[in-house]
C-alpha positions in Angstrom: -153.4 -164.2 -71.9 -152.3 -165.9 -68.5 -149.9 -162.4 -67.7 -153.2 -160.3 -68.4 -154.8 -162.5 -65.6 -152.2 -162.1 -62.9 -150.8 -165.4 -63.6 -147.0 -165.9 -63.9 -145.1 -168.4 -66.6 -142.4 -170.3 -65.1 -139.9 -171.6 -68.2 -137.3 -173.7 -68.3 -137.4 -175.3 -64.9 -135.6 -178.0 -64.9 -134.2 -181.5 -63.2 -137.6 -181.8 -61.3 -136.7 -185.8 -61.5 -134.0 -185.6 -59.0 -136.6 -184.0 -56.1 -136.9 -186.7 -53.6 -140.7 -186.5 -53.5 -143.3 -186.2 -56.3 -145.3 -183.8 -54.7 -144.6 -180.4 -53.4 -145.4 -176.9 -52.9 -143.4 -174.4 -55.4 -142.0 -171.2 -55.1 -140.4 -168.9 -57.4 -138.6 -166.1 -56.3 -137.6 -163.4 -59.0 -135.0 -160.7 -59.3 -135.6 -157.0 -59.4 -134.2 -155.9 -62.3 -135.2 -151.9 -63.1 -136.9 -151.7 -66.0 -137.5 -155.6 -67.2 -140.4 -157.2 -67.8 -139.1 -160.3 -66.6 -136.1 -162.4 -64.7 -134.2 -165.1 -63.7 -136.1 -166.9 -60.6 -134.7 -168.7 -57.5 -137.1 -172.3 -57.4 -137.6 -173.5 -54.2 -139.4 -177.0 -53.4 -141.1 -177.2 -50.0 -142.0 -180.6 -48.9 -144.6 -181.5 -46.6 -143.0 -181.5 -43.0 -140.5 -179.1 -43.6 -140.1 -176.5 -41.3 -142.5 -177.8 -38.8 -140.2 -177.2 -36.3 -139.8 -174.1 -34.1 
């Protein structure tokens, strides 16, 4: 139902309690693998204020 809406399912992530904040933005970044319907991911927290400088 939520793949049929354009909305990925993130599984299994894990250790969230050791992020130094309890709020940030996620991203997942997949593999390309030919052929699967899924993949592994890379998670990446962004917390406010990172970044900000040029």
């Amino acid at each position: 139902m939520l793949l049929g809406q354009g909305i990925p399912i993130m599984e299994h992530v894990a250790h969230l309690e050791t992020l130094p904040a309890p709020r940030f933005q996620f991203v997942g970044v997949p593999s390309r693998i030919r052929g699967a319907t899924g993949s592994p991911i890379r998670a990446i927290a962004i917390f406010e204020g990172e970044g900000a400088h040029a």
